[in-house]
C-alpha positions as CSV (number, residue, x, y, z in Angstrom):
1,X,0.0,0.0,0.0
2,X,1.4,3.3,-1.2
3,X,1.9,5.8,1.8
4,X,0.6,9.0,0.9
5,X,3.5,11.8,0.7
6,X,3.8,14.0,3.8
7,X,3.7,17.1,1.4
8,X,0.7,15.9,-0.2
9,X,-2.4,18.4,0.3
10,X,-5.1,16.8,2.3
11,X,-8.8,16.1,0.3
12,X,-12.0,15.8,1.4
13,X,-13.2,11.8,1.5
14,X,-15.4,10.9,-1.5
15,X,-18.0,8.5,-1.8
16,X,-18.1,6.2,-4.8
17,X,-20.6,8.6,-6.7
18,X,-17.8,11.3,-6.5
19,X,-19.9,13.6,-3.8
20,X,-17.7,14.8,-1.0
21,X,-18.5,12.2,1.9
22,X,-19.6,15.1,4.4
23,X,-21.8,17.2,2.3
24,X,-24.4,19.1,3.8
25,X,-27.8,19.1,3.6
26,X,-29.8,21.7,1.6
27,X,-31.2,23.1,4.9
28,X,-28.3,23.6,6.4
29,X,-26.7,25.1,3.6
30,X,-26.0,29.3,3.7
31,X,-27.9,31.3,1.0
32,X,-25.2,32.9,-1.7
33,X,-24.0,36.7,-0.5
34,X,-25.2,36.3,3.0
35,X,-22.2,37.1,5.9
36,X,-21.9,33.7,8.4
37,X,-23.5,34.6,11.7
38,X,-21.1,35.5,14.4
39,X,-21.6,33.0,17.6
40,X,-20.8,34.1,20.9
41,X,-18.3,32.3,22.8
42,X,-19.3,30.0,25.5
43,X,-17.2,31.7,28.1
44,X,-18.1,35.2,27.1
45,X,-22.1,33.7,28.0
46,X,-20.8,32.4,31.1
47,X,-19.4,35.7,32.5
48,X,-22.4,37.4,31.3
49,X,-24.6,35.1,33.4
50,X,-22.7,35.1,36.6
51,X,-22.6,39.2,36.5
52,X,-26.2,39.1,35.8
53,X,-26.9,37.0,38.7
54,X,-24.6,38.9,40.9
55,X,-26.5,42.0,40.4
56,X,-29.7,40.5,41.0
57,X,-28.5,39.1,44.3
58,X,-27.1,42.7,45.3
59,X,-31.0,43.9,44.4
60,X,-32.6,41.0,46.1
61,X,-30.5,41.4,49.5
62,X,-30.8,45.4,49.2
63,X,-34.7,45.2,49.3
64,X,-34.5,42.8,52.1
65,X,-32.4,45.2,54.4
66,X,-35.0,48.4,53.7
67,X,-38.2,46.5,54.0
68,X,-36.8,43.9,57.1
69,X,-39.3,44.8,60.3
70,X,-37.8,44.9,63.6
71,X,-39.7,42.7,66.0
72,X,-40.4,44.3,69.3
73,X,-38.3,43.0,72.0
74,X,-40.6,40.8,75.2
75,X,-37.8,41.7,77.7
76,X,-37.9,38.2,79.2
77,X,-41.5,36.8,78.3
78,X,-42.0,33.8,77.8
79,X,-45.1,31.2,76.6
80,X,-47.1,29.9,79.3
81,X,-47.1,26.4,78.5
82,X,-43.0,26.4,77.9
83,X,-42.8,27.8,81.6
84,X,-45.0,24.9,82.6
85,X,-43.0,22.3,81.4
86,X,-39.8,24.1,82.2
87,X,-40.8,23.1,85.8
88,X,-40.8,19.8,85.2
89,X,-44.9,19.7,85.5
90,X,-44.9,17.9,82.2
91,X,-44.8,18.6,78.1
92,X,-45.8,21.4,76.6
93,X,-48.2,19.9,74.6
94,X,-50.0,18.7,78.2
95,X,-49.7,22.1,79.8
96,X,-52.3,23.7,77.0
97,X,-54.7,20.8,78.4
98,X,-54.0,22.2,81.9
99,X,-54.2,25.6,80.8
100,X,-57.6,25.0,79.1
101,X,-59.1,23.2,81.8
102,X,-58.6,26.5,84.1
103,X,-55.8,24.7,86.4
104,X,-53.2,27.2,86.1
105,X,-53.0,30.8,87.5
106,X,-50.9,33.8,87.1
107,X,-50.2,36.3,89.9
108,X,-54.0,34.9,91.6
109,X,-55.9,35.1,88.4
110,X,-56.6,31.9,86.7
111,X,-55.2,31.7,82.8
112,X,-57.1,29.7,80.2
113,X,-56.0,32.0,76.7
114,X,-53.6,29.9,74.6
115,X,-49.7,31.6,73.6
116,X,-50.1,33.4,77.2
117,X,-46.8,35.0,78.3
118,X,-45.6,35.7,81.3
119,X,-42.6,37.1,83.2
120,X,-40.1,35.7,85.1
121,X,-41.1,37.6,88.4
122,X,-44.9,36.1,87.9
123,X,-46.2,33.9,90.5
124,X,-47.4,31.1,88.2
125,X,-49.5,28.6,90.5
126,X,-50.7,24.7,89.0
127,X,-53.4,22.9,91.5
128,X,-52.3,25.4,93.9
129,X,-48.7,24.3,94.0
130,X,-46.3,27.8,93.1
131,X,-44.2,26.5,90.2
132,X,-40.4,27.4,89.7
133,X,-39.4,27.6,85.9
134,X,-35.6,26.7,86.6
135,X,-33.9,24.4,84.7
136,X,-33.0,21.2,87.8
137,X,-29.5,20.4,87.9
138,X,-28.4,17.8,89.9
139,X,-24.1,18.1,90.5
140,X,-22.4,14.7,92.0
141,X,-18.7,15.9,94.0
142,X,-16.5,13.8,95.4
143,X,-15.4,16.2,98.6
144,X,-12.0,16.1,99.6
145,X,-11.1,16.5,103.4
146,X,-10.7,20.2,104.6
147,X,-14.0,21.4,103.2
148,X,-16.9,22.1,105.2
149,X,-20.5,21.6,103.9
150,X,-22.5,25.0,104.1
151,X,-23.2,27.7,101.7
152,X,-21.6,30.6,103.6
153,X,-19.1,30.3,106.6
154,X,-18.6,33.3,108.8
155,X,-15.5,32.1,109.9
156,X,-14.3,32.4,105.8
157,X,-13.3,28.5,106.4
158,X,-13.0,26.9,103.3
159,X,-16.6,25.1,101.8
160,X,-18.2,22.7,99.7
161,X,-19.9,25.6,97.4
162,X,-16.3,26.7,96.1
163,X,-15.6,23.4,94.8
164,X,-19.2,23.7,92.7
165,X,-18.8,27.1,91.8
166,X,-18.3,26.8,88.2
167,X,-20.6,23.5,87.7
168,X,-23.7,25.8,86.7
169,X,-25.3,29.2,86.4
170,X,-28.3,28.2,88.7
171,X,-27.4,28.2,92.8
172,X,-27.6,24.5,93.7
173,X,-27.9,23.2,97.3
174,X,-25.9,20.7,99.2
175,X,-28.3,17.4,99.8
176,X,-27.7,16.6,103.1
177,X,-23.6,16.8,104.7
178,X,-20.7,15.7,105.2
179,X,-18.5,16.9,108.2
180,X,-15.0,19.0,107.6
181,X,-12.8,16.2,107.9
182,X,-15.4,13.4,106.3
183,X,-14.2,12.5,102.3
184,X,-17.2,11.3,99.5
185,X,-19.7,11.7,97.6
186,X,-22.1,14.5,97.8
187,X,-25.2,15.6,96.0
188,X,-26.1,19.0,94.6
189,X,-29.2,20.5,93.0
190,X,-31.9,22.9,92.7
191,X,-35.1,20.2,93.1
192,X,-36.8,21.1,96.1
193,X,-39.0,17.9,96.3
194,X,-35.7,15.5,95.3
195,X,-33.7,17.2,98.2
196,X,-36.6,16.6,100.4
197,X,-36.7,13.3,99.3
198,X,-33.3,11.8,100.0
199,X,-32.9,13.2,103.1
200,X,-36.4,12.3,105.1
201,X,-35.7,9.1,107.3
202,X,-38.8,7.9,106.4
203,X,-37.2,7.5,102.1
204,X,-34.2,5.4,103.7
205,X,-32.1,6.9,101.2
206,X,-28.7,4.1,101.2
207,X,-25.8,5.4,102.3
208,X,-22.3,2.8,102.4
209,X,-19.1,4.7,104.2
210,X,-15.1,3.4,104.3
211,X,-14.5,3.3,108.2
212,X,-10.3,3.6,109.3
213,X,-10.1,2.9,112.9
214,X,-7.5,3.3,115.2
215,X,-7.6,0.0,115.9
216,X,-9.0,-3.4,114.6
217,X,-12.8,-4.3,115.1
218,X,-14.1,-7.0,117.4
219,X,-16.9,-9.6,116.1
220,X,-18.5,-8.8,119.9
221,X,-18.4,-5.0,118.7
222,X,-19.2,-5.3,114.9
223,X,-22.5,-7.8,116.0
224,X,-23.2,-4.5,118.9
225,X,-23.3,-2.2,116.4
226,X,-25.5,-4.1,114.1
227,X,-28.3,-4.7,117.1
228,X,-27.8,-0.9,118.2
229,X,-26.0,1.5,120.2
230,X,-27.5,4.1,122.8
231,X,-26.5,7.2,121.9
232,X,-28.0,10.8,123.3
233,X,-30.2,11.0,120.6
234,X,-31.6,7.6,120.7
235,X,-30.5,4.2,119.4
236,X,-28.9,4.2,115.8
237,X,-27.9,0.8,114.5
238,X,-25.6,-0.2,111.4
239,X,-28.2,-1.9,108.7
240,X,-24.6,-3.8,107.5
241,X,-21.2,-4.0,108.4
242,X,-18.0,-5.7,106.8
243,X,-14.5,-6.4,106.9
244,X,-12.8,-4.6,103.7
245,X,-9.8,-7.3,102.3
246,X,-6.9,-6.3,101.8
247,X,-6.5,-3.5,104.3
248,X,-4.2,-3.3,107.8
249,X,-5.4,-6.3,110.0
250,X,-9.0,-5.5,110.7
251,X,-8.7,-1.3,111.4
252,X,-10.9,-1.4,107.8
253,X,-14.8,-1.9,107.6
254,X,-17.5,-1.0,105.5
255,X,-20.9,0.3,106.5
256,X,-24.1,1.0,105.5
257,X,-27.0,2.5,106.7
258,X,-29.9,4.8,106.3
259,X,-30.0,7.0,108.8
260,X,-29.0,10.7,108.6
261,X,-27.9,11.7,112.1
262,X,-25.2,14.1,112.3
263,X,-22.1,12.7,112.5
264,X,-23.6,9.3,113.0
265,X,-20.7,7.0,112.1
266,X,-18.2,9.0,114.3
267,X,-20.2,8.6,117.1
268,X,-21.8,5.0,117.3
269,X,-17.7,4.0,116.8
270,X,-16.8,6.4,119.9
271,X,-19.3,5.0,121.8
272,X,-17.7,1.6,121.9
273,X,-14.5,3.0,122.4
274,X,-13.3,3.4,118.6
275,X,-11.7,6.8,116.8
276,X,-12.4,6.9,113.4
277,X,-9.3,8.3,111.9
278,X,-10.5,8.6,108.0
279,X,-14.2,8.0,107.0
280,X,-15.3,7.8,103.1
281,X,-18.7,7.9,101.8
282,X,-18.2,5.7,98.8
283,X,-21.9,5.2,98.0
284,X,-25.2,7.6,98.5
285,X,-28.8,6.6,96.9
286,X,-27.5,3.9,94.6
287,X,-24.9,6.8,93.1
288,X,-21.3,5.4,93.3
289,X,-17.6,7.4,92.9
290,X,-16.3,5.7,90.1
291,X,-14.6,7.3,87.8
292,X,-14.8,10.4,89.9
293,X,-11.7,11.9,91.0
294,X,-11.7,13.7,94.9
295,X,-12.2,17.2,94.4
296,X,-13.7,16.6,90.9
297,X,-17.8,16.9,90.0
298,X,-20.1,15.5,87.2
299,X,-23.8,15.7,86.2
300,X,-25.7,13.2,86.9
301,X,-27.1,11.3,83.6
302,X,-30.8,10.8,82.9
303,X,-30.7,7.4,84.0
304,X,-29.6,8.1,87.5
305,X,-32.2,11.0,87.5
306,X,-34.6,9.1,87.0
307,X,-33.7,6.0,89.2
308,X,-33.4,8.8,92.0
309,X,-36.8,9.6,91.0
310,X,-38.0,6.2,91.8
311,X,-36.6,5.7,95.1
């Protein structure tokens, strides 16, 4: 097969009838005298589109601005049924059933208007119980020794409170107390009705405490202290008590009870002749310190909320 000649001018293919092999058709061929029309470049389009759109943008966002109404501020208001369930009373979806049913009052004068808002200094009542909009927070600390637990000490002694300081914006309560000098857990929250809850004898709420004596524990003593001790304030009695292994001969036990007597431990040990040289509340309500540092806090999760709940 010949190879055609690099200087060779290139033809148009042919078909076997001697038309050009490309031809074009009769419509798509230009009338004689008339100029070819000059097509845009696809770029050239492109640029054109994107400054078109830009400038419609610029008008679009313009108007917004000049014709945007300011809303009137509510300094604070807030819905009715949001305050309700803010309280913990229940959804807001149940609150409107309260609120239509005439169960809710504001400042003495009973509410039944849906989208209601009030203020944060209203006295909102529900089945004539005053309700407190505060979000509950419930702060778990594992107290170190040195602290004791008050909210404000005259003598400027260190407390429990600075610890807690930065846990939350709302002012949280101690549940209950531990003395200066006693380490563990200790509870922290807002909820009225839960604080009153753990600490009535009549809940039980389980407390389990680390006892270090001075010197080791008798089975005659341990089985005393589990049938009751007199004390000044009546008989108090241990509900268990153990040897912990692995400690110094027998100077180690762990107790539980339920009572919340001041400084009950101490004192039901001194009364049989016993100084308790380090004392650790390891356990309170079914909450344990694991995984809690001393010195260190956590929120509780909603699972130990609501087991608390349920005691």
């Amino acid at each position: 097969m010949e190879r055609r000649s690099e200087n060779r001018a290139w033809k148009r293919p042919e078909r076997r009838d001697g038309k050009p092999k490309f031809e074009k058709k009769e419509s798509e061929k230009r009338p004689e005298g008339e100029k070819r029309k000059r097509i845009r470049p696809l770029r050239e389009e492109r640029r054109r589109d994107r400054s078109f759109e830009h400038e419609r943008k610029e008008r679009v966002t313009s108007f917004q601005k000049t014709s945007r109404i300011k809303k009137p501020k509510e300094n604070g208001l807030v819905r009715l049924n949001k305050y309700i369930s803010n309280s913990g009373v229940c959804s807001r979806r149940e609150a409107d059933v309260l609120i239509a049913t005439g169960l809710v009052s504001v400042n003495g004068k009973t509410i039944t208007e849906m989208g209601f808002k009030v203020q944060p200094t209203d006295v909102v009542c529900y089945d004539g119980k005053r309700l407190n909009n505060e979000r509950k927070v419930y702060v778990l600390l594992n107290k170190p020794k040195g602290f004791i637990t008050t909210m404000d000490d005259p003598q400027e002694r260190r407390t429990v409170m600075s610890l807690v300081a930065n846990a939350c914006r709302e002012r949280i309560y101690p549940v209950g107390r531990l003395d200066r000098n006693t380490m563990g857990l200790l509870l922290f929250t807002n909820d009225g009705e839960m604080t009153k809850k753990l600490t009535h004898p009549s809940f039980g709420a389980r407390k389990v405490y680390h006892v270090e004596l001075n010197k080791p524990l008798t089975k005659n003593d341990m089985n005393t202290l589990l049938s009751g001790v007199e004390l000044e304030d009546g008989t108090s009695k241990f509900d268990d008590i153990q040897y912990v292994e692995g400690t110094n001969g027998r100077k180690t036990v762990g107790v539980e009870l339920h009572s919340g007597k001041n400084r009950i431990v101490r004192r039901m040990f001194e009364s049989l002749g016993y100084n308790v040289e380090k004392l650790d509340r390891v356990c309170f309500a079914g909450l344990t310190k694991k995984d809690l540092p001393r010195g260190r806090y956590r929120f509780l999760t909603e699972k130990e909320i609501a087991f608390l709940k349920m005691v």
